[in-house]
LUMVEXLUM-532992 format. One line per 4 residues: their letters; for each residue x, y, z of C-alpha. Coordinates in nm, 4 decimals. Layout:
% residues N
A) X/Y/Z  ...
END
This chain:
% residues 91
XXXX) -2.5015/-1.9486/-1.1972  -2.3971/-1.5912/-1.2679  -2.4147/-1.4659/-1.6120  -2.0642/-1.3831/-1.6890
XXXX) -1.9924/-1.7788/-1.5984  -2.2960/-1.8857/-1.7756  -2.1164/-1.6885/-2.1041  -1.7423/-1.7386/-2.0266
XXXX) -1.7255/-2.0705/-2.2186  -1.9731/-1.9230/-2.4391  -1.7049/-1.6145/-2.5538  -1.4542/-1.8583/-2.5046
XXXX) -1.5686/-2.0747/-2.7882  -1.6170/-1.7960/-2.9952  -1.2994/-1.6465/-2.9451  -1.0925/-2.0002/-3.0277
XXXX) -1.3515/-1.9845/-3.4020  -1.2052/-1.6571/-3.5026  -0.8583/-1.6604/-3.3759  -0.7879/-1.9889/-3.5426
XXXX) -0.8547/-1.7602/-3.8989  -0.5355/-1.6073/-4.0849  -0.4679/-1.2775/-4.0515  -0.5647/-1.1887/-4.3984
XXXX) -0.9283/-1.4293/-4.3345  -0.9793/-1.1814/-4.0384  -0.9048/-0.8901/-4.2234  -1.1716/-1.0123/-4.4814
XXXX) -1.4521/-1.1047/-4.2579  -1.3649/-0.7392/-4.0555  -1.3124/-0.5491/-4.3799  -1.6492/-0.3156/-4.2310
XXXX) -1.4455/-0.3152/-3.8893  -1.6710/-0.5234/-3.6690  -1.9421/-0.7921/-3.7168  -2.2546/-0.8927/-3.5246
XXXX) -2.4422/-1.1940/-3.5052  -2.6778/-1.4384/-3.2586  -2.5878/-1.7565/-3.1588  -2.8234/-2.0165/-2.9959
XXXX) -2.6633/-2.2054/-2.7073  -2.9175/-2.4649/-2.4564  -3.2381/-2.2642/-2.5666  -3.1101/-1.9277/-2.4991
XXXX) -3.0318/-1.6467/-2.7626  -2.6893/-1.4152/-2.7396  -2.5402/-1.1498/-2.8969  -2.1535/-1.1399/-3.0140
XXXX) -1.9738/-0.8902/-3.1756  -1.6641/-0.9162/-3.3328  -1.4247/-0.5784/-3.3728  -1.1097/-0.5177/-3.5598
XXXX) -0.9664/-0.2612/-3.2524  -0.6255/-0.2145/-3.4146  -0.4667/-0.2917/-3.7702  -0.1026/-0.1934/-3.7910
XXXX) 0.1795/-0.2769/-3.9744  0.2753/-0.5779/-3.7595  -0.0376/-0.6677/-3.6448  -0.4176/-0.6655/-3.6006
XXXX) -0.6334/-0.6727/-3.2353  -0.9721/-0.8261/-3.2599  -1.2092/-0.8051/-2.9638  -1.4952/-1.0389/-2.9459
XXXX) -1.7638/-0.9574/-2.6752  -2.1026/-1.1267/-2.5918  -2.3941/-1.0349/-2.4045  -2.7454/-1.2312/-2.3756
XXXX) -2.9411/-0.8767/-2.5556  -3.0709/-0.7505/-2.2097  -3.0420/-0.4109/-2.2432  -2.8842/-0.3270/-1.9028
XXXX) -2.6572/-0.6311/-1.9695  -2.5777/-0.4928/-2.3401  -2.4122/-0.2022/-2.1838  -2.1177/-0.4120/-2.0310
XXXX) -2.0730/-0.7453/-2.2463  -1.7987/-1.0348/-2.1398  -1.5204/-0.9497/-2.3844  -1.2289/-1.1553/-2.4917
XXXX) -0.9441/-1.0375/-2.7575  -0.6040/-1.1317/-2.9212  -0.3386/-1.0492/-3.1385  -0.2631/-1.1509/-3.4397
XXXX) 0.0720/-1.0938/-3.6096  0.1097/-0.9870/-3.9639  0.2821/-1.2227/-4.2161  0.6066/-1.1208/-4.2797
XXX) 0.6683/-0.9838/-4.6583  0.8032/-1.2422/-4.8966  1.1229/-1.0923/-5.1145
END
């Protein structure tokens, strides 16, 4: 198996866990613009990385990418992303 299938349900996974937060939980855990972390899966170590790429009025983009820490690997990760609207003002 191929690494990008090996780490599609991998980013998949990852990407349903943070766009199942609110907008404003997102916004929170982002507030720096991006986090990093590991995640063991079956024995084997990878990276994600999750970016606030947009915050506008009406929405935010988050990108979440993953790649197993080779560094030749590292340079082009499996990415995912989505939109999340904005609540709409209360008045």
């Amino acid at each position: 198996m191929k690494y990008p299938d090996e780490w599609r349900p991998i980013l998949d996974a990852e990407t349903k866990r943070w766009s199942a937060m609110s907008c404003s939980q997102l916004l929170s855990r982002l507030s720096a613009e991006e986090e990093t972390y590991e995640i063991d899966v079956n024995s084997k170590t990878y990276q994600v990385e999750v970016k606030l790429l947009e915050n506008t009025d009406a929405y935010i983009h988050v990108m979440v990418a993953i790649d197993d820490g080779h560094w030749l690997r590292a340079m082009k990760p499996l990415t995912s992303g989505f939109i999340r609207q904005k609540d709409e003002p209360k008045g």
